[in-house]
N, C-alpha and C positions, 0 to 999 in steps of 0.2 A: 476790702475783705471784711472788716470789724473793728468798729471802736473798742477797746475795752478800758472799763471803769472800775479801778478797785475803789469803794465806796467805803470810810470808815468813819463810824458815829463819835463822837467827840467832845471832852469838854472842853478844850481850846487846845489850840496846834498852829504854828508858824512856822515860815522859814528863813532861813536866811541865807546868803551872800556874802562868802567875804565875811564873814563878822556882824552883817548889818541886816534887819530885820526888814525882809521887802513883804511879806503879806502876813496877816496875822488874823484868826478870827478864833470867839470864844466859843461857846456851844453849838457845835452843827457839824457837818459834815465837808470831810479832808476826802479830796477826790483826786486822786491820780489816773491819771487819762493816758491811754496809749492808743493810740493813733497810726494803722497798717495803709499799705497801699490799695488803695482804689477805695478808700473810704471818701465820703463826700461829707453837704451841707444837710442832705438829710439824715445821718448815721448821728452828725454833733447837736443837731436840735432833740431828735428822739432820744437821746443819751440826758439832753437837759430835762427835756421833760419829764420825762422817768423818775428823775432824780428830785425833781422840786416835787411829785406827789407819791415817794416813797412816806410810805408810815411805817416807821422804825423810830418812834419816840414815843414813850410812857405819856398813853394819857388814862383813860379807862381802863384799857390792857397796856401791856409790855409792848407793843407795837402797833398803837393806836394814832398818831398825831404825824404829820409830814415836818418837816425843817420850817415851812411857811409858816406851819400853826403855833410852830415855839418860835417864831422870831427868828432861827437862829442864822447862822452865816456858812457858805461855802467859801472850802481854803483849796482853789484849781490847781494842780500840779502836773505838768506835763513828763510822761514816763514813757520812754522809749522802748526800755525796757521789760512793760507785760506783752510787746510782742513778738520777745523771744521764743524759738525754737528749741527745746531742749532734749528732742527723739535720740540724737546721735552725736558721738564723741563727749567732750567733759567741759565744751565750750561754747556757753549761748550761742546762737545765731540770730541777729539781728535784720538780715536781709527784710521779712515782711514787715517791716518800720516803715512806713509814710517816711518819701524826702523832707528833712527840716523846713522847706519853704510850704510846701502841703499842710504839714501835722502841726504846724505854729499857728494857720490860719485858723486850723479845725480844734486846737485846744481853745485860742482864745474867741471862737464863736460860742462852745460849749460858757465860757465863761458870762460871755454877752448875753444869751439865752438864759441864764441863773438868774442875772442880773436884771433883764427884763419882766423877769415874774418876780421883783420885786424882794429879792433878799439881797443882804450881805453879803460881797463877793471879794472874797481877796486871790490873789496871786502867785506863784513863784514865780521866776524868770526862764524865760526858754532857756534850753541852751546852755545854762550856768549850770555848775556843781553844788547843788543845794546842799542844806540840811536841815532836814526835818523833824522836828522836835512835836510830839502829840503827849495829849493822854488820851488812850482811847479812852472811850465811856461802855461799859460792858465786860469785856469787849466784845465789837459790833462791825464786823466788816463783813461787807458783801462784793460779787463780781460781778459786774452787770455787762453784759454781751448785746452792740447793738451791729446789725448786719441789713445794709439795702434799706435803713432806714427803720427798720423794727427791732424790737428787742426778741434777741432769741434765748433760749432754752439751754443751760450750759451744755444738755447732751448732746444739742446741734449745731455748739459752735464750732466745732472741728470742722463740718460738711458743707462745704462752699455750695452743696444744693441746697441746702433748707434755708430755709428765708428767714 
């Protein structure tokens, strides 16, 4: 169906486990990925790329520089939860969730692809009960909607016709 990427600009943000700090990174961007059924290998690469030449960093303008050109680091978070359902009754519906063995693969390919073009990439843990400690920088969050391997248009993410 669609990856979705909530994307938020950062002066450092980590998580933890239990008490214990499993991924940590300083300036760049905390990305929580949610990951629906019939999403594939090309929905998690176009989601990575996207995202490594986002300019959303102060260079010239206010939104001049990608995360590459500051150095900075990606903090991957896997969220089940942006592909809830909330049209009817007062209770998420999680059903369009990628099964855990699908959406584990396709978060930590997203991460693999960050990591291949060359930045800082840290982690949550699938599956575990995080928590998430940021400061945004801005603040600066954005959605990114990726469908069939393209990024679409938040006002065509609802229509499983538009590509």
């Amino acid at each position: 169906m669609r990856v979705i990427t909530l994307v938020q600009r950062v002066q450092k943000a980590e998580v933890l486990v239990a008490d214990e700090c499993v991924g940590a990174i300083a300036r760049g961007l905390l990305l929580f990925v949610g990951v629906e059924h019939g999403d594939g290998e090309a929905d998690a690469d176009a989601t990575a790329k996207k995202i490594a030449a986002l300019r959303i960093f102060a260079g010239r303008t206010p939104t001049d520089l990608s995360v590459v050109d500051v150095n900075g680091g990606c903090l991957v978070v896997s969220q089940f939860t942006l592909a809830a359902e909330l049209r009817s009754g007062n209770r998420p519906d999680f059903t369009a969730a990628a099964p855990p063995p699908l959406a584990e693969v396709l978060y930590q390919r997203v991460a693999a692809q960050l990591a291949a073009s060359g930045l800082h990439v840290a982690t949550g843990r699938f599956g575990a009960s995080m928590q998430v400690a940021l400061t945004n920088d801005g603040p600066f969050s954005l959605v990114l909607i990726v469908r069939a391997g393209k990024v679409v248009a938040r006002s065509n993410a609802g229509d499983p016709r538009q590509p």
